[in-house]
Backbone as a ProteinNet text record, in pm:
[ID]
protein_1_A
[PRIMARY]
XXXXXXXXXXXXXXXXXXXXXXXXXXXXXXXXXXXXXXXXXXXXXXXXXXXXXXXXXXXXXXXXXXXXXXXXXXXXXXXXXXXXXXXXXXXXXXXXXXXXXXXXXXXXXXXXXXXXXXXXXXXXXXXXXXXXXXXXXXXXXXXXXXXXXXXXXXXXXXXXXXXXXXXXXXXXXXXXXXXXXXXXXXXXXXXXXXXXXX
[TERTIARY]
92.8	91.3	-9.4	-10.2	-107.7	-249.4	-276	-433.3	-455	-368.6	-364.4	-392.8	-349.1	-364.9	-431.3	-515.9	-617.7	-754	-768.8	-899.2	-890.5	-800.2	-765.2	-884.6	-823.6	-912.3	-861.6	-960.4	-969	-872.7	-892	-792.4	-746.6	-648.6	-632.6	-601.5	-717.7	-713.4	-632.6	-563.7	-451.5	-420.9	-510.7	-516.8	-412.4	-370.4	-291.2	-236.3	-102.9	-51.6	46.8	112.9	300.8	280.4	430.9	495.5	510.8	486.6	475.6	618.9	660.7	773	739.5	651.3	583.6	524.4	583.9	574.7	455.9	388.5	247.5	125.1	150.1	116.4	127.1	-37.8	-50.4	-97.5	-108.6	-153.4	-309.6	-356.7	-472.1	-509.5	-426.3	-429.2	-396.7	-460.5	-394.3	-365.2	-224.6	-174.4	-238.9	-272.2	-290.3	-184.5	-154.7	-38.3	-52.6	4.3	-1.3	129.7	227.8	341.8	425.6	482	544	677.8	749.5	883.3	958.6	1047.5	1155.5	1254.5	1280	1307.8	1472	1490.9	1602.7	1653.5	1589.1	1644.6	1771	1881.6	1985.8	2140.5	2175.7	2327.7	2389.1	2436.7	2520.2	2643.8	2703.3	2852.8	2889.3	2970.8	3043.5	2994	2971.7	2928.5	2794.8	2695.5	2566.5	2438.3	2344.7	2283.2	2193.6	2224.6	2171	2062.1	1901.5	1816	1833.9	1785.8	1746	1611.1	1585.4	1421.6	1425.3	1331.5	1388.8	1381.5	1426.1	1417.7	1257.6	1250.2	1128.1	1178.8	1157.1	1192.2	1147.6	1027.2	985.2	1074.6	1110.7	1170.6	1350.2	1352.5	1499.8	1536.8	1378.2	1394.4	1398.1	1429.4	1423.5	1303.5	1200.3	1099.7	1169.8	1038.6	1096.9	1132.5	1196.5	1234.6	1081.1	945.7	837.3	798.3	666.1	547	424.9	357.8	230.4	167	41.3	-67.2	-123.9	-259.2	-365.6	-472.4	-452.8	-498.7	-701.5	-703.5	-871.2	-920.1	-855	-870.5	-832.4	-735.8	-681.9	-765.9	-849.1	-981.8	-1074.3	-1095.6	-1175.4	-1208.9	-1060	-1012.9	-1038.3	-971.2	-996.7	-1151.2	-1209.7	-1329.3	-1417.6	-1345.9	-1359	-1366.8	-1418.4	-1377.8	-1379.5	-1226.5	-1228.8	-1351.8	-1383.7	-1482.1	-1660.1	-1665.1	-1737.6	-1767.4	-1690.4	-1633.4	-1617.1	-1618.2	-1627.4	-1507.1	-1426.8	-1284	-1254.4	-1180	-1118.6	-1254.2	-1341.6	-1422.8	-1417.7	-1505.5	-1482.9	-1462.1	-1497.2	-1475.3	-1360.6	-1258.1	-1109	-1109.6	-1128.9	-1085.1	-984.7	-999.4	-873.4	-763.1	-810.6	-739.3	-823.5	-798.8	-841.7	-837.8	-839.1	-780.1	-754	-587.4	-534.3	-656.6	-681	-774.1	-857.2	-924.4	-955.1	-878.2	-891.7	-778.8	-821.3	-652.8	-701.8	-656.6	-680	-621.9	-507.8	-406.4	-332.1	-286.1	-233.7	-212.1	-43	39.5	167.4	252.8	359.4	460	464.2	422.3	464.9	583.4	656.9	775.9	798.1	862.1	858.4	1001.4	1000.4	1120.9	1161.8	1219.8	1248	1246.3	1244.4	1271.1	1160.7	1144.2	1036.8	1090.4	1087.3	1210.7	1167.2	1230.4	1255	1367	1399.9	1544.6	1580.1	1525.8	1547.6	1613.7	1747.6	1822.8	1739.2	1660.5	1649.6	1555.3	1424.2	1298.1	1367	1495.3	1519.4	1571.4	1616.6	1681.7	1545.1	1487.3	1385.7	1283.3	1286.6	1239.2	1297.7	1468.7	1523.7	1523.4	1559.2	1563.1	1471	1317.3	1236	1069	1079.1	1026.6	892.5	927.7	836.2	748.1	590.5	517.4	480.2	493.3	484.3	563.8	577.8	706.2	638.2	579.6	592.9	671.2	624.2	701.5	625.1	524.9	469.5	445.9	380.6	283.7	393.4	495.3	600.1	632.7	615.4	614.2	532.7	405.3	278.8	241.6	297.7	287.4	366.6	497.4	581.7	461.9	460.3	373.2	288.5	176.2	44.5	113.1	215.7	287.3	297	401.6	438.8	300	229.8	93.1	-48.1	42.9	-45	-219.6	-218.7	-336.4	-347.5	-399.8	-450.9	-437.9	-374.4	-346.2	-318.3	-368.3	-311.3	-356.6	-235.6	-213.2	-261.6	-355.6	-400.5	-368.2	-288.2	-222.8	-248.2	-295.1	-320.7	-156.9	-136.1	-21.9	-55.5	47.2	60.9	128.8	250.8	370.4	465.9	531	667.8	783.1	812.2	927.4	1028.3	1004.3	1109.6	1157.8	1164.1	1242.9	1101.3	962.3	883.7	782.5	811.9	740.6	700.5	812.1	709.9	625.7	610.2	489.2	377.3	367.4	308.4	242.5	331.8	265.8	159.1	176.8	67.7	-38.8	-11.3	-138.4	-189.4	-183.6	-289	-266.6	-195	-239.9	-374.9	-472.9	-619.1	-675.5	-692.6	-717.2	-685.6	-500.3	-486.4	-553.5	-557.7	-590.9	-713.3	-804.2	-997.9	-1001.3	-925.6	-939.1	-898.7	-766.3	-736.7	-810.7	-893.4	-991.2	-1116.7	-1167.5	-1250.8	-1246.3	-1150.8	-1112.3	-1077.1	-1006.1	-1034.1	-1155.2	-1249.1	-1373.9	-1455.8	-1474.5	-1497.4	-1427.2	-1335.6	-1257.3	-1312.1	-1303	-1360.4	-1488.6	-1565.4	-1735.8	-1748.5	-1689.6	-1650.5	-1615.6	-1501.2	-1443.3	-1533.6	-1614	-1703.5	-1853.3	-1879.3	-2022.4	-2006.2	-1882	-1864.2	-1764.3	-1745.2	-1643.7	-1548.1	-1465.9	-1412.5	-1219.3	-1197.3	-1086	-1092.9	-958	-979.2	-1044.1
-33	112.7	167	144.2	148.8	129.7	39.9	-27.6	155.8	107.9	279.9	411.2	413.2	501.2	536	466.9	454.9	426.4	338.2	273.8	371.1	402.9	420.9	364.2	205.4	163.8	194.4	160.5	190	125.6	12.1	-85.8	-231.3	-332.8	-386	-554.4	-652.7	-807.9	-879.1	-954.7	-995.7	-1158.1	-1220	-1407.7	-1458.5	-1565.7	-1672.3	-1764.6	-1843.2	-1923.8	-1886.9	-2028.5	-1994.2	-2135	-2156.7	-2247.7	-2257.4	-2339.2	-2353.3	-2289.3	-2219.9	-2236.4	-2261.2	-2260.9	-2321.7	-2468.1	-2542.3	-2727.9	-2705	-2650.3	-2697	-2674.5	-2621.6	-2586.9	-2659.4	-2728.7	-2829.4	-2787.6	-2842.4	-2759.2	-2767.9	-2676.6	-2602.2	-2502.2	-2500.5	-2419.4	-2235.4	-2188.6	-2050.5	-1953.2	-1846	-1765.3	-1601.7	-1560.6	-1412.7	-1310.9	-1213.2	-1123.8	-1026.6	-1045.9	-951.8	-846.8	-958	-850.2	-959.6	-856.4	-878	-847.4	-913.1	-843.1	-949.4	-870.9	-953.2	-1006.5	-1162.5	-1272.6	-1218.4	-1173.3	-1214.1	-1087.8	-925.1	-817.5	-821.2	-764.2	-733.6	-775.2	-811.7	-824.8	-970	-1045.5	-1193.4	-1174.1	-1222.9	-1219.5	-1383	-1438.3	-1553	-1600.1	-1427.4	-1505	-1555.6	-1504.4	-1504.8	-1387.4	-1414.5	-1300.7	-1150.7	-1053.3	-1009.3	-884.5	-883.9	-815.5	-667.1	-649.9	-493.4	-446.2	-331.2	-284	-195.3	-205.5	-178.6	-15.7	20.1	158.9	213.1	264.6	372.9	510.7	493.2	564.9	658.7	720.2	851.8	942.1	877.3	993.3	957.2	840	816.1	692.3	755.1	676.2	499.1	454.9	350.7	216.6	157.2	115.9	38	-15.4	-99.8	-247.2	-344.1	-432.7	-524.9	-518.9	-612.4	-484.7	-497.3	-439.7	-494	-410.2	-450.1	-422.5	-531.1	-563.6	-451.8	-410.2	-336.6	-389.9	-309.7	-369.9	-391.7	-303	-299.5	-388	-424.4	-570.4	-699.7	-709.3	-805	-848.2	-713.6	-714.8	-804.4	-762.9	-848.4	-988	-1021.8	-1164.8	-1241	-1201.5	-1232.1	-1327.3	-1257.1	-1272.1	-1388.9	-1427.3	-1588.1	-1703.1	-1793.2	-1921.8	-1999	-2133.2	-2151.4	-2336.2	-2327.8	-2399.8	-2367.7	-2251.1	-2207.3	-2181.7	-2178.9	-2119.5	-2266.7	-2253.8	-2391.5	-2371.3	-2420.6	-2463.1	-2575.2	-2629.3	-2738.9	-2820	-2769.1	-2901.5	-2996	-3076.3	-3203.7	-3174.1	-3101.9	-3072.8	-3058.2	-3061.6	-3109.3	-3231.4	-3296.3	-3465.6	-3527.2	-3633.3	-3734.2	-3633.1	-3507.2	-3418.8	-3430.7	-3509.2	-3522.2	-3425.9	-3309.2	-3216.4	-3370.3	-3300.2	-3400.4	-3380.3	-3275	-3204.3	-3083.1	-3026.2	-2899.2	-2797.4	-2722.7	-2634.6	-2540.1	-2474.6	-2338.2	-2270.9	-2134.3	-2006.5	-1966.2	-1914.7	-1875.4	-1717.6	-1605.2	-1490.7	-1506.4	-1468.9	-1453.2	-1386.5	-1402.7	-1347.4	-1439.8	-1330.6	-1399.3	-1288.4	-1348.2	-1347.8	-1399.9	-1293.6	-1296.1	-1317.2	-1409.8	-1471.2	-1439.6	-1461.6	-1430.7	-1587.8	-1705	-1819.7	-1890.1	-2016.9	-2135.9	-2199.7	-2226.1	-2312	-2396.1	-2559.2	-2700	-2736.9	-2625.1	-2669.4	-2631.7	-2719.7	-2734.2	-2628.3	-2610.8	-2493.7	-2367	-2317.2	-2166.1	-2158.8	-2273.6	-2288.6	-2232	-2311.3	-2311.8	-2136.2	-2139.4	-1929.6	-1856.6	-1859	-1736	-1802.1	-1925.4	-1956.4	-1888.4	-1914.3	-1822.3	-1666.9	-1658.6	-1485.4	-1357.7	-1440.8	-1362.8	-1431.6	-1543.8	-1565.6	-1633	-1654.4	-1696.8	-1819	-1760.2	-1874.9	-1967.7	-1848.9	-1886.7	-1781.3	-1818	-1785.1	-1771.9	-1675.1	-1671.1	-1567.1	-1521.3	-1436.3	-1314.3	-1251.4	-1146.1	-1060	-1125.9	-1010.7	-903.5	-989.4	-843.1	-693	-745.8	-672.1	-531.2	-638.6	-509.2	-456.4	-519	-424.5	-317.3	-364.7	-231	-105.1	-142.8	-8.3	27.1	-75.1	19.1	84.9	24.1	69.7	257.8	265.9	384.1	489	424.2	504.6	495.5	483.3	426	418	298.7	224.1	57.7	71.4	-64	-165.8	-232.2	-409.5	-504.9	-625.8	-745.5	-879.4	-963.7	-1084.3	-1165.5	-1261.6	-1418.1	-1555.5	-1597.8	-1710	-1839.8	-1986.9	-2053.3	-2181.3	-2248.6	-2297.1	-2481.4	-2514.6	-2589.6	-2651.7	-2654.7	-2720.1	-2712.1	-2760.3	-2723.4	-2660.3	-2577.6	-2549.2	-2660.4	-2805.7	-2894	-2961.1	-3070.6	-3136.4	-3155.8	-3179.9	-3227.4	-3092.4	-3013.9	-2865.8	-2882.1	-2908.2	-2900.5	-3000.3	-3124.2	-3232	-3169.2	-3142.7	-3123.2	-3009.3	-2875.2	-2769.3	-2842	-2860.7	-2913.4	-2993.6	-3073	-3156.3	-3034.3	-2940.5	-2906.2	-2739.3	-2693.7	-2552.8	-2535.1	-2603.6	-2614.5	-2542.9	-2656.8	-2661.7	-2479.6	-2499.5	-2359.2	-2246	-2223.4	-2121.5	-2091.2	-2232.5	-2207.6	-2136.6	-2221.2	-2165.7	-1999.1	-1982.5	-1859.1	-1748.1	-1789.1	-1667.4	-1687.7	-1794.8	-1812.8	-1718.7	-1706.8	-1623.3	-1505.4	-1501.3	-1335.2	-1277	-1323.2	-1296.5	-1273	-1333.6	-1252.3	-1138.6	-1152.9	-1048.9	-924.7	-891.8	-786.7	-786.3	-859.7	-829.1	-794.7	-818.8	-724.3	-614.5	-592.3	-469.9	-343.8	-369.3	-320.9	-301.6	-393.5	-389.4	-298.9	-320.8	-284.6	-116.3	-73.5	-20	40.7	-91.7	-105.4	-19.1	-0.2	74.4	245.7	262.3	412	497.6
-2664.6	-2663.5	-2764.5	-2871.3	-3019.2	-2930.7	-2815.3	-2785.7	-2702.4	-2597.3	-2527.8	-2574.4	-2708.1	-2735.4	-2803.3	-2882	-3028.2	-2899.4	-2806.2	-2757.3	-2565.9	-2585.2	-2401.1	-2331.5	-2286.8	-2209.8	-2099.8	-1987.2	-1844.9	-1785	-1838.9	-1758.9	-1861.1	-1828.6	-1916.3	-1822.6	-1874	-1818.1	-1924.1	-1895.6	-2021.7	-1958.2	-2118.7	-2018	-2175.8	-2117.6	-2168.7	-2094	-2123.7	-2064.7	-2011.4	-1950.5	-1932.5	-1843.5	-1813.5	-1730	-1594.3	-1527.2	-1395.9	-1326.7	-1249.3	-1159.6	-1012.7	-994.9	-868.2	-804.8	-766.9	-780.4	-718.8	-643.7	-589.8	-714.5	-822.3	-920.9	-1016.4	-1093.8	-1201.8	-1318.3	-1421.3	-1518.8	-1558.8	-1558	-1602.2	-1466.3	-1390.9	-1248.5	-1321.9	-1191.7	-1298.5	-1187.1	-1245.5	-1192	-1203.7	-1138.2	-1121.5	-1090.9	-1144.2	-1120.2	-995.6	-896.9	-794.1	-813.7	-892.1	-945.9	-1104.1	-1178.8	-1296.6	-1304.8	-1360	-1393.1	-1504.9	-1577.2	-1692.4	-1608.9	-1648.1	-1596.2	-1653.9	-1791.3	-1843.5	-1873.5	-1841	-1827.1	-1735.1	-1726	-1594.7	-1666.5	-1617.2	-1618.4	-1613.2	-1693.3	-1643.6	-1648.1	-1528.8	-1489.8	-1453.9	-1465.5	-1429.9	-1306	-1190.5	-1057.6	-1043.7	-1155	-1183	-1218	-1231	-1272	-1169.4	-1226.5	-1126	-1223.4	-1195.3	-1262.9	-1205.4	-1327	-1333.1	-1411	-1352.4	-1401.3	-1520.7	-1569.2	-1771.4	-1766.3	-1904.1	-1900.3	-1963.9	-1896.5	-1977.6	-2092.2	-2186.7	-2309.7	-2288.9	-2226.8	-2211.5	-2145.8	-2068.7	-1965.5	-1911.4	-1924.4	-1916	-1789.6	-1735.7	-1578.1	-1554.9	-1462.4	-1471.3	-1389	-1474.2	-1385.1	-1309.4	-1197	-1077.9	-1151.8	-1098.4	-1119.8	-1132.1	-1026.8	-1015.2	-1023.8	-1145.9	-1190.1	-1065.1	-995.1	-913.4	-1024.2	-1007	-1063.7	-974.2	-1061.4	-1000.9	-900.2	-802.7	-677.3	-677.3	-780	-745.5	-811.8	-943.9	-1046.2	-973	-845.9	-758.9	-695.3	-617.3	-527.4	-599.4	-708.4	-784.7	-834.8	-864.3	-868.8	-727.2	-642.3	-548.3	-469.6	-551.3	-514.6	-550.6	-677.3	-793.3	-698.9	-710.3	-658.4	-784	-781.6	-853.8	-913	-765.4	-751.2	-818.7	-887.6	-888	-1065.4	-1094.2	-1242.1	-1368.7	-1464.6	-1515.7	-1615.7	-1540.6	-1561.9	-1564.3	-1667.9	-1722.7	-1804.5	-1896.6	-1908.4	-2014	-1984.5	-2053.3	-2212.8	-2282.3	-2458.8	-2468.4	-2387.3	-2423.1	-2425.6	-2549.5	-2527.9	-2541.4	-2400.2	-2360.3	-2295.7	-2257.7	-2158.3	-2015	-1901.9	-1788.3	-1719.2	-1623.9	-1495.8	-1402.6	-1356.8	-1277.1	-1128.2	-1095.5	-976.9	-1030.7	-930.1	-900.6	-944.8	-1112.5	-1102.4	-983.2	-932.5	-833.7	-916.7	-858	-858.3	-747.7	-835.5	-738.4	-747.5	-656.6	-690.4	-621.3	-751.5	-719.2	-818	-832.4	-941.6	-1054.8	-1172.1	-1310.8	-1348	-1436.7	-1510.3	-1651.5	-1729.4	-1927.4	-1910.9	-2001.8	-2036.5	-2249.6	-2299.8	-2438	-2464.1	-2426.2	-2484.6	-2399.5	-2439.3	-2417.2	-2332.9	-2195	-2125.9	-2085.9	-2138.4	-2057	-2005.6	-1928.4	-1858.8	-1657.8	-1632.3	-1515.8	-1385.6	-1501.8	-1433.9	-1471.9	-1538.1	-1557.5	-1438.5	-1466	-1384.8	-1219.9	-1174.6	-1000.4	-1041	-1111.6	-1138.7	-1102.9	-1194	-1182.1	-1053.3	-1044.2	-877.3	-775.9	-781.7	-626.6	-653.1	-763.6	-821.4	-822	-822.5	-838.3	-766.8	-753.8	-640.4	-754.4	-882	-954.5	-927.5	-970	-972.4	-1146	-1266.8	-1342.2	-1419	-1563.8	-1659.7	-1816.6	-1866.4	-1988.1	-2083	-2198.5	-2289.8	-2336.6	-2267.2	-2299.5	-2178	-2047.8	-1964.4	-1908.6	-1868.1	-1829.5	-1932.5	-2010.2	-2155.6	-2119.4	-2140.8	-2129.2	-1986.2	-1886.3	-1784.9	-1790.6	-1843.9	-1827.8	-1886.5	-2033.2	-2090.2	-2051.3	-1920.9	-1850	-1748.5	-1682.1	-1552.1	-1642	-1723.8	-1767.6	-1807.3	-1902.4	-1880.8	-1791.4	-1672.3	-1582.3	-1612.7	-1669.5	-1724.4	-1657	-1593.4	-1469.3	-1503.7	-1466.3	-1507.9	-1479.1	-1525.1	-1448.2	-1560.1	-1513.4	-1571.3	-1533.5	-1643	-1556.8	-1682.6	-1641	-1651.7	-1665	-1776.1	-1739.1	-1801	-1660.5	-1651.8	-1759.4	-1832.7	-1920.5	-1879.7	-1803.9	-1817.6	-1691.2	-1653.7	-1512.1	-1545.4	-1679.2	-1743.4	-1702	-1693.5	-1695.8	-1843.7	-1814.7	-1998.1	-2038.9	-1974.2	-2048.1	-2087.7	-2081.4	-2086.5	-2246.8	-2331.2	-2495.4	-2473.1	-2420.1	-2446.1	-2367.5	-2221.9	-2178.1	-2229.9	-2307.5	-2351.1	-2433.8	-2526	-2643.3	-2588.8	-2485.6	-2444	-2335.4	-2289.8	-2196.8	-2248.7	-2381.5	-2381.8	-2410.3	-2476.6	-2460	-2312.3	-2209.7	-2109.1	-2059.3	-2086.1	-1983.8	-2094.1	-2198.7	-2207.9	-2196	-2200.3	-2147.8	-2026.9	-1922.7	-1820.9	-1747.2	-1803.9	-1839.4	-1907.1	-1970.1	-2037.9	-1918.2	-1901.5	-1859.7	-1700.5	-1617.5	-1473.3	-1563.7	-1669.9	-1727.3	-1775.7	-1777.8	-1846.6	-1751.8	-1603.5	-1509.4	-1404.2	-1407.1	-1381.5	-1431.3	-1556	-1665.8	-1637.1	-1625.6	-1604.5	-1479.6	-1340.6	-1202.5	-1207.4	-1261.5	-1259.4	-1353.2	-1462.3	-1546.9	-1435.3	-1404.4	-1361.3	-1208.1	-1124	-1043.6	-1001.4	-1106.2	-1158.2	-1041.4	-1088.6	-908.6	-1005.2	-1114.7	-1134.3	-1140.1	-1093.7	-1060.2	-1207.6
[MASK]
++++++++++++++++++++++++++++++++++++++++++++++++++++++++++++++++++++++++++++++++++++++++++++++++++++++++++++++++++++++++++++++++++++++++++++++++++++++++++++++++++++++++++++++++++++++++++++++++++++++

């Protein structure tokens, strides 16, 4: 809110990591936000959990449960190949790419904790349809959503949020976050050169 309001940028590209919830998904692969939402906002009852969309302090109202990413920054992404882009390279040493990272555009999800536990990963899998899981972008969408200031998340995946998620974090947060800046860094030079946001 402080960036919004001191810099009011146009729009806002926001790269880091998070955890796989998507098995076709390896790490240094990366997620794009077509939509956002809090994994661990809502209600737990005995029968299980059921989300809800956070409050907005301004006004009382209540946002949607999935934040859309901005469609003209999407357009943009879109447009990347990840064949094209120099992702994963070799100056990570004794870090291999298992393949070709891709790109993928789907649902990320903020969680409050670091998860290697099997059960949360299949939750916010059936719950919300997650492809990846970290602890910030839902955050800051809420606040562009509310001052409607354009945005979207890109993601570079480390881990399967399974038991091995801390090892795997440390050996490939390198990797994901190169690559992650690296699809955010053109993103931003599209959307700038092209000035494809409203």
């Amino acid at each position: 809110m402080l960036l919004i309001l001191t810099v009011h940028p146009r729009f806002i590209v926001m790269s880091g990591t998070a955890g796989g919830m998507n098995d076709d998904l390896l790490p240094g692969d990366i997620v794009i936000s077509e939509r956002l939402a809090q994994s661990d906002y809502g209600t737990q009852r005995d029968v299980g959990f059921t989300a809800r969309g956070t409050p907005n302090p301004s006004d009382g109202s209540r946002n949607p449960i999935f934040i859309p990413g901005e469609e003209s920054l999407l357009a943009a992404a879109r447009r990347l190949s990840a064949n094209t882009l120099d992702l994963s390279p070799a100056a990570f040493k004794g870090v291999k790419p298992l393949r070709q990272p891709c790109i993928l555009f789907g649902t990320i999800v903020s969680n409050d904790v670091f998860s290697d536990s099997p059960r949360l990963r299949q939750q916010v899998r059936r719950l919300f349809g997650a492809d990846a899981m970290d602890m910030e972008s839902a955050a800051v969408a809420q606040i562009c959503y509310q001052q409607q200031v354009p945005f979207i998340a890109v993601r570079g995946i480390t881990d399967g949020g399974d038991e091995q998620a801390g090892l795997n974090y440390e050996r490939w947060r390198g990797v994901a976050a190169h690559n992650a800046a690296t699809v955010c860094i053109e993103i931003v030079k599209m959307a700038i050169n092209e000035d494809l946001t409203p």
